[in-house]
C-alpha positions in Angstrom: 25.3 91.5 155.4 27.8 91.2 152.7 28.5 88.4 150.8 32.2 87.5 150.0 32.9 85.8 146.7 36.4 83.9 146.0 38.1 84.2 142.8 38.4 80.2 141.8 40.6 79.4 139.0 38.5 79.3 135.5 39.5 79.2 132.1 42.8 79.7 130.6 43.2 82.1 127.9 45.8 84.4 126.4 46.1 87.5 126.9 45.1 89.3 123.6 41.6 87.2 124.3 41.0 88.5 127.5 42.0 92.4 126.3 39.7 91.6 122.4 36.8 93.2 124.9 38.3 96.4 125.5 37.5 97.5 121.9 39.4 100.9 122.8 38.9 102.7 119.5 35.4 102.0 119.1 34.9 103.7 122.6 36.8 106.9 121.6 34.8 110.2 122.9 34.4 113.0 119.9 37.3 115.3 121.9 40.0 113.2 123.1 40.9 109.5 122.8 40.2 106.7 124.7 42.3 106.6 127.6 43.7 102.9 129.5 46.4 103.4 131.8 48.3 100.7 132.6 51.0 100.5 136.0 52.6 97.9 138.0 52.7 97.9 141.9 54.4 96.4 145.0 51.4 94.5 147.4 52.5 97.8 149.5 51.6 100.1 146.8 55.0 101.0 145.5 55.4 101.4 142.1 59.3 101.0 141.1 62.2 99.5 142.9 65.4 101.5 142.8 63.9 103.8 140.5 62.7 101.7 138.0 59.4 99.4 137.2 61.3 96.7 136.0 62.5 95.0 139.5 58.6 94.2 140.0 57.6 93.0 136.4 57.5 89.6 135.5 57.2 87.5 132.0 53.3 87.8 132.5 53.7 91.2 133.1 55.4 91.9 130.2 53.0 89.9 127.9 50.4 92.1 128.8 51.7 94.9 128.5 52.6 93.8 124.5 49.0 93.1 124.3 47.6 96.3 125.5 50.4 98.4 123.2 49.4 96.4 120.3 45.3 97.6 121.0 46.6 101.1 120.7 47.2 103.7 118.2 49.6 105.9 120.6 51.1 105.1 123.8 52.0 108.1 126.0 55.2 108.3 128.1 56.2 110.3 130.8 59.8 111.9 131.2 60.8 110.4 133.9 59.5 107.1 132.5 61.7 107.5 130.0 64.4 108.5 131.6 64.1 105.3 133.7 63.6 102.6 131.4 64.9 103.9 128.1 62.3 102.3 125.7 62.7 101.6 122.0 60.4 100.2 119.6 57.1 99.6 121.0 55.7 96.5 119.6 58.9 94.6 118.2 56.4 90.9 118.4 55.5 89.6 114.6 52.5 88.3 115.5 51.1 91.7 117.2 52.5 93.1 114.1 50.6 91.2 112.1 47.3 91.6 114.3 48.2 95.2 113.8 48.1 95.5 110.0 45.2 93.3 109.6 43.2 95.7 111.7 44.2 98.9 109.4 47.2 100.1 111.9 50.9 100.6 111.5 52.9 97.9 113.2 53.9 99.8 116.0 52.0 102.9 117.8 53.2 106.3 117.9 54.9 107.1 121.1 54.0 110.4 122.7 56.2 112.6 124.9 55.0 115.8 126.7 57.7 118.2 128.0 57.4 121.8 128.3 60.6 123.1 127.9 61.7 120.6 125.7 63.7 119.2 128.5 64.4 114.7 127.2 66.8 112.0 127.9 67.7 112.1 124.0 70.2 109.8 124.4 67.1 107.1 125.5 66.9 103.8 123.0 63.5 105.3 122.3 65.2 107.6 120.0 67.7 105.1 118.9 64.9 102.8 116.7 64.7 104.2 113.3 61.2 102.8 113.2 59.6 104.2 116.0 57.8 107.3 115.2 57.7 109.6 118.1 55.5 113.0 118.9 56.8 115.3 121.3 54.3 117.9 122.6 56.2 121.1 124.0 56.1 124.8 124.8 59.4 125.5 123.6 60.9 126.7 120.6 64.3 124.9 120.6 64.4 122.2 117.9 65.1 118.4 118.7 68.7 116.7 117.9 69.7 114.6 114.8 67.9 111.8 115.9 67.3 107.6 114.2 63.7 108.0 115.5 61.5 110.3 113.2 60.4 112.9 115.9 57.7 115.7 115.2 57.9 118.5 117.9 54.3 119.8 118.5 54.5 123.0 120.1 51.2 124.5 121.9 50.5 127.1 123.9 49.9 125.6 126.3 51.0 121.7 126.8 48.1 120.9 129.0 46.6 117.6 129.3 43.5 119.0 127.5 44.7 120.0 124.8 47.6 117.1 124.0 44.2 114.8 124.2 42.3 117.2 121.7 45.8 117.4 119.1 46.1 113.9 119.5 42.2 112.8 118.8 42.5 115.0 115.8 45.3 113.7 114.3 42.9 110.5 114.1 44.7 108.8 117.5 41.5 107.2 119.2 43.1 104.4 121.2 45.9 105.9 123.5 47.8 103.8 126.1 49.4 105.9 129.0 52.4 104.0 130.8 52.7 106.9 133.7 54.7 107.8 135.3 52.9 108.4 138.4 52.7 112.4 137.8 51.4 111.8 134.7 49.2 109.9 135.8 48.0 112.1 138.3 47.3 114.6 135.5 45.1 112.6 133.1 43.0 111.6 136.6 42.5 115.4 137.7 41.5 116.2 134.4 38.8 113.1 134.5 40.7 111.8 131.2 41.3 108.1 132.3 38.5 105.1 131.0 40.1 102.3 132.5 43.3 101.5 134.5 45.4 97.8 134.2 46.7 97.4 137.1 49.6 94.4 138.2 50.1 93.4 141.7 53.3 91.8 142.3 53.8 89.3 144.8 56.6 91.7 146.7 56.7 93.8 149.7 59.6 96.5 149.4 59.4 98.8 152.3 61.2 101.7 150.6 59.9 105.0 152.0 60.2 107.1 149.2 59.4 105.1 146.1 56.8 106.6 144.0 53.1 104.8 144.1 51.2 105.1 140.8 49.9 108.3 141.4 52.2 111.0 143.1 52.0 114.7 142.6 49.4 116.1 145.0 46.2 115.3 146.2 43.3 114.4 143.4 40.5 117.0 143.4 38.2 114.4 144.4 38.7 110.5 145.1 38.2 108.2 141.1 35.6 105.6 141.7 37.1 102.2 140.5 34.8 99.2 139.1 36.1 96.0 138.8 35.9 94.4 135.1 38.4 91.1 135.7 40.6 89.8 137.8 43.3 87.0 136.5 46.6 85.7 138.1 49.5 84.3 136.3 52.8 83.5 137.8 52.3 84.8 140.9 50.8 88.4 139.8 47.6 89.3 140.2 46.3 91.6 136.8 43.3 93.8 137.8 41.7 95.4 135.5 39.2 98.5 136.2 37.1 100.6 134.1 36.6 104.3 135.9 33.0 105.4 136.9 31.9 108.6 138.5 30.0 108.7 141.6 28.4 111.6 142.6 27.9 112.7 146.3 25.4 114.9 147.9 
């Protein structure tokens, strides 16, 4: 028979403690980086409210996320993420800053964007913060706007998931975060390119039939075995944290 263990309230630390374990550059494979993906979700599995994350985050939310961008070297963004929630400079916090430079990186990551035709929201704040460097991965030859934000274009072949990973690791990125969206996401999972996910339960129940969950986009080729690392609550949320595992059948 089972045994059933509740989750009791223990010590109290800050985030950046709890995430100092995650070590993701020193974990870094040879041909891509390390990969943490990081969503929030309803308690009904939905993973925006009126098209947009931001009606289920909290404060506690929020501080994690900082946290996790600051372990990172590149944080990868979706389209329609972008499109949604309009981003701008990634880690604006002096403190993470200062983490930052003391461990050898620039004070905020690189933001990377993948779109095929070439096909952004350039009007986003992303592209508004003269010190944000930004990537772009595409498979078209039409150049990018005047723009505040230095943007590279990186034009493959082919902008599979693959090979962005394999530009990115050797461009030295080892520690990349990826914020979905929920296609995205889908894509680093089929391709068996996610370590760990950071998941956020909010304490909400939406009903709405046709928001996204955090991974849309077809059926995976086979389920992703989760393993449990941590659980901790703070202001109502519940922050899971998962490290990936493969389990073989047959």
């Amino acid at each position: 028979m089972s045994a059933f263990t509740r989750l009791q309230d223990g010590e109290a630390r800050p985030p950046h403690a709890w995430l100092a374990e995650l070590r993701p550059a020193e974990r870094a494979p040879a041909d891509r980086p390390f990969v943490f993906l990081n969503m929030v979700a309803s308690v009904d599995g939905r993973a925006a409210v009126t098209s947009s994350a931001r009606g289920l985050g909290s404060p506690a939310d929020t501080l994690l996320l900082g946290e996790l961008r600051a372990l990172a070297d590149a944080v990868l963004i979706g389209t329609g993420t972008l499109r949604a929630e309009g981003y701008g400079v990634l880690v604006r916090d002096a403190g993470r800053r200062a983490r930052r430079r003391d461990a050898g990186l620039p004070d905020t990551p690189l933001a990377v964007l993948c779109s095929r035709a070439l096909d952004l929201p350039w009007d986003a704040g992303l592209f508004a913060a003269a010190d944000q460097p930004v990537l772009a991965y595409t498979e078209s030859a039409h150049a990018a706007p005047e723009l505040a934000a230095p943007v590279e274009l990186a034009r493959l072949a082919q902008a599979s998931v693959p090979a962005l990973l394999a530009d990115l690791r050797a461009r030295g990125v080892r520690a990349l975060l990826c914020e979905g969206g929920p296609t995205l996401n889908r894509s680093l999972l089929a391709a068996g390119a996610v370590d760990e996910l950071f998941l956020t339960l909010s304490p909400q129940l939406t009903g709405a039939p046709d928001a996204p969950r955090i991974v849309e986009g077809g059926a995976l080729p086979e389920a992703v075995g989760l393993e449990r690392v941590w659980a901790l609550a703070a202001e109502g949320d519940l922050f899971l944290r998962y490290r990936v595992v493969i389990r073989r059948t047959g």
